[in-house]
N, C-alpha and C positions, 0 to 999 in steps of 0.2 A: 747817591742817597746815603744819607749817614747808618750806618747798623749800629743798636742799641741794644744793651742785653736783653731787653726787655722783647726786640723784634727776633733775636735768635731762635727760641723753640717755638715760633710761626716758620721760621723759613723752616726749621728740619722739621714739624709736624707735616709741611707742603712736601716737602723731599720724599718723607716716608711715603705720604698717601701716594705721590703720582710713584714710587719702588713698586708697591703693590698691585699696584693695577696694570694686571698682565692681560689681562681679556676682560672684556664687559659681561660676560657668561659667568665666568670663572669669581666663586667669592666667596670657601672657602678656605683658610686660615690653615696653610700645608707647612710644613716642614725645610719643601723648596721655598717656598716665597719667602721661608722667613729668613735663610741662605741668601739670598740675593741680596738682602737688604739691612745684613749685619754691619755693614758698616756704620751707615746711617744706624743703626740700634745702638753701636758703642758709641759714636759720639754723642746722641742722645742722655743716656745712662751715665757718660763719663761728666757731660753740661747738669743734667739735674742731682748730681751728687754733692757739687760746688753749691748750686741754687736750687734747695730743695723748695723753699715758698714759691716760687716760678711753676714747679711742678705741681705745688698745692695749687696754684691758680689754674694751670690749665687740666685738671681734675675734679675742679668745682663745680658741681650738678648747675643747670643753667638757670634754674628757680632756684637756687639755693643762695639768701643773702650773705652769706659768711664770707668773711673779710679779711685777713692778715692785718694787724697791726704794724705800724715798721718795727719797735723793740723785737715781736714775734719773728719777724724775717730775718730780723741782727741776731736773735739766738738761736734759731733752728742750721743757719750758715755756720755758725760760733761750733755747733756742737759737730757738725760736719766738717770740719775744715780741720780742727783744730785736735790734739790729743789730750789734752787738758783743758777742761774749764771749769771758773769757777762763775755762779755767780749767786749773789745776798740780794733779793729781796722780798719786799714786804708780803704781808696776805693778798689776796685777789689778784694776784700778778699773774694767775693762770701757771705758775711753776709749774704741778703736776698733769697738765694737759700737755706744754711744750713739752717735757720729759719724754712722757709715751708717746706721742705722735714724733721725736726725733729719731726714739727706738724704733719705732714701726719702718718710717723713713730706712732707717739704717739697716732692717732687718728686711726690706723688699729687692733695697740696690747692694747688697752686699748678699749671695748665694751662702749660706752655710753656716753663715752668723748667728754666733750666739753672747744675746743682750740680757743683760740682767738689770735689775731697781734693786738697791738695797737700803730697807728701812731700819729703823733701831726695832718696830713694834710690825711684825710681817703681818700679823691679823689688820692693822689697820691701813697698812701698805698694801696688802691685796686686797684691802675693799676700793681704796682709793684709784688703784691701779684697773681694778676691772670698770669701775665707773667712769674713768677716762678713753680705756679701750673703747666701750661701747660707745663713748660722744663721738669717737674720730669715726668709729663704722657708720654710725648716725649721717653724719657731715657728709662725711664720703663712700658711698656703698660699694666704690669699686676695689677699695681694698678686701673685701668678704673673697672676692674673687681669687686672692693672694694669700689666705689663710686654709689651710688644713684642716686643723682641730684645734678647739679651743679647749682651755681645761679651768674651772673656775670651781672652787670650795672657799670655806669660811677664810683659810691662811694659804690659800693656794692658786695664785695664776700662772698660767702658762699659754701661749702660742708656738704652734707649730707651724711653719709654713710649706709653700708646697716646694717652693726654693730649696728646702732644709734648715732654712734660718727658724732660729728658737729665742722666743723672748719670754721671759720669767721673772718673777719674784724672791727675793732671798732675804733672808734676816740675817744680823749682824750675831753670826751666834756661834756658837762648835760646833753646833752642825751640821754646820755649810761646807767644815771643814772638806777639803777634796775633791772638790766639784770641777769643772773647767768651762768657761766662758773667755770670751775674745774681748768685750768691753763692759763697761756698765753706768749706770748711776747714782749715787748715793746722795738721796733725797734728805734732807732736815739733818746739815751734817753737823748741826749743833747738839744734836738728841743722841749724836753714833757714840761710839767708843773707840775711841782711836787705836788703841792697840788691839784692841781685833778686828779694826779695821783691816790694821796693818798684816796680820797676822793669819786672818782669814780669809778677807774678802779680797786683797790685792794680789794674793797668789791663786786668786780662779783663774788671772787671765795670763800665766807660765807660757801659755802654749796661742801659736797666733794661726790666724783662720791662711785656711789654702784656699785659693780660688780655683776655680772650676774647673783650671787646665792640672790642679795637681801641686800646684807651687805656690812658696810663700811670697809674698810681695812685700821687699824690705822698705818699703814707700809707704804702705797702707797707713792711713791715720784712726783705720776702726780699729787697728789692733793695741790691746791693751789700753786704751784710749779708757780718760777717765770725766766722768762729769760731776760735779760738785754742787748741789742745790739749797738754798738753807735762808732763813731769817736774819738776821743782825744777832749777835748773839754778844759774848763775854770776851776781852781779850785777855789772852793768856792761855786760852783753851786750844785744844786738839783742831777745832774747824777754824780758828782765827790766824792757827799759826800755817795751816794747808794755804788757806790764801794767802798767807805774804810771801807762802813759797811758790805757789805760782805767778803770782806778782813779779815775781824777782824772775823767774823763767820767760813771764812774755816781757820780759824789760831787755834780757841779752840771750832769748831766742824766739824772736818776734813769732813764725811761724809754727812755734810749738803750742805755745800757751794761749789764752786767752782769759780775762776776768772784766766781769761789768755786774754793775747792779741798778738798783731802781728805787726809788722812796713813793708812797703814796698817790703820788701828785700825779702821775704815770695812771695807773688804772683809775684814778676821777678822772681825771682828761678823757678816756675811753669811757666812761658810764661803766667800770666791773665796778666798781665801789664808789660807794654815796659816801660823799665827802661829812654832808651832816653827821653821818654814822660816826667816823671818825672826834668829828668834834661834840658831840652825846658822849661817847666814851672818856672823851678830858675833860669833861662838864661829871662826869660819876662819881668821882671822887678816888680814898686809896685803893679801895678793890679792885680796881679796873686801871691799875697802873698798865700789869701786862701785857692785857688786852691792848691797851693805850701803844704800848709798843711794839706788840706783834703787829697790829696793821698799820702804824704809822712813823715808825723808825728803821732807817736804813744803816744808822751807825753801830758799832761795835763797840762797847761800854767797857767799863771798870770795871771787879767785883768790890760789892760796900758790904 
């Protein structure tokens, strides 16, 4: 029989179940049992780090219609795999969903992890951010199970997990100065400010996460690990010149980097965005240039 990625976490789901089943009496959930069957757990854990949409599939409520997109499955792997990415696209691309559900992702199979989102505007960035957390708990309620404490105010999110992984919020600011985080996000990096990106936010992650045995893992790709999220914007700017430098990174170090993007045509094809919408908006006339290219240009312009 041929094995397909796709047949792997059925045979280790089958593996685990028949680990566990020590006696037909016996059912609950010890200490020992879960000893016997660590090895199957680290292959498990080690397979759905590479293929985290696999994992989103096989944690998908049985009444629940929710679906993966393929781009969804090519970026959630992107942000797993890889220590750099970038990627430019339009509105309704669902950017700030995939973000926080890659962090969640990152913050459940990674013990101690600390994730951060960095916006240019943190009140708007933790609205956005908690509205996203709640869709994925929505979707998936077995993640509740995975969280500690939540912490949510007008400029302030935070997760705590029972792991010790921490996923949070930060602004692009002096204030942030001194903090320490292991990876992060930087959402709408056409709105940041490049030098204190540089200055502030890239020296959170100085210091790199130890795993559970105590030691650092000079392999780990969460550590310092950065993601790039943003519109088409100007070239010549702070976010246009980050991606042709990672460009030029996954060109001669394939396995480092990673950059893709998506133009419109992408979330009509899915039904997230009415294409009429779109063409209403170039039918408006000049007020609605913007608009016109925030949801429907992928390219990076001139300044005029």
């Amino acid at each position: 029989m041929a094995i397909t990625v796709a047949s792997i976490p059925d045979e280790m789901s089958i593996r685990l179940i028949d680990s566990m089943k020590e006696t037909v009496k016996k059912e609950v959930l010890t200490e020992e049992r879960i000893a016997k069957i660590m090895p199957e757990l680290r292959k498990a854990f080690s397979f759905y780090r590479e293929y985290p949409d696999i994992y989103i599939d096989k944690i998908t409520p049985p009444e629940s219609n929710f679906k993966l997109f393929f781009y969804q499955r090519l970026f959630l792997r992107a942000v797993m795999r890889y220590k750099y990415v970038y990627g430019t696209f339009t509105r309704a691309f669902s950017k700030s969903f995939l973000c926080v559900g890659a962090n969640l992702l990152r913050c459940i199979f990674f013990p101690g992890a600390k994730i951060f989102i960095a916006a240019g505007g943190k009140e708007q960035g933790a609205n956005i951010a908690k509205e996203k957390i709640e869709e994925w708990l929505d979707l998936f309620p077995i993640f509740e199970k995975e969280i500690k404490t939540k912490q949510y105010t007008r400029d302030y999110v935070r997760l705590i997990f029972k792991n010790k992984s921490q996923f949070d919020i930060v602004a692009v600011k002096e204030s942030t100065r001194g903090g320490r985080r292991h990876a992060g996000t930087i959402e709408e990096v056409i709105m940041v400010d490049g030098v204190k990106l540089n200055e502030v936010i890239i020296p959170l992650m100085n210091v790199s996460r130890r795993a559970t045995c105590g030691e650092v893992d000079p392999n780990e790709v969460l550590n310092k690990s950065q993601t790039y999220i943003t519109t088409a914007g100007f070239k010549g700017t702070f976010a246009y010149q980050k991606l042709i430098q990672i460009l030029v990174w996954q060109v001669v170090s394939p396995g480092k980097a990673f950059v893709m993007g998506g133009s419109w045509r992408i979330p009509v094809m899915h039904n997230l965005l009415d294409k009429t919408f779109v063409q209403d908006l170039k039918a408006d006339g000049e007020p609605s240039v913007s608009a016109v290219k925030t949801f429907s240009s992928d390219h990076w312009g001139w300044f005029v």
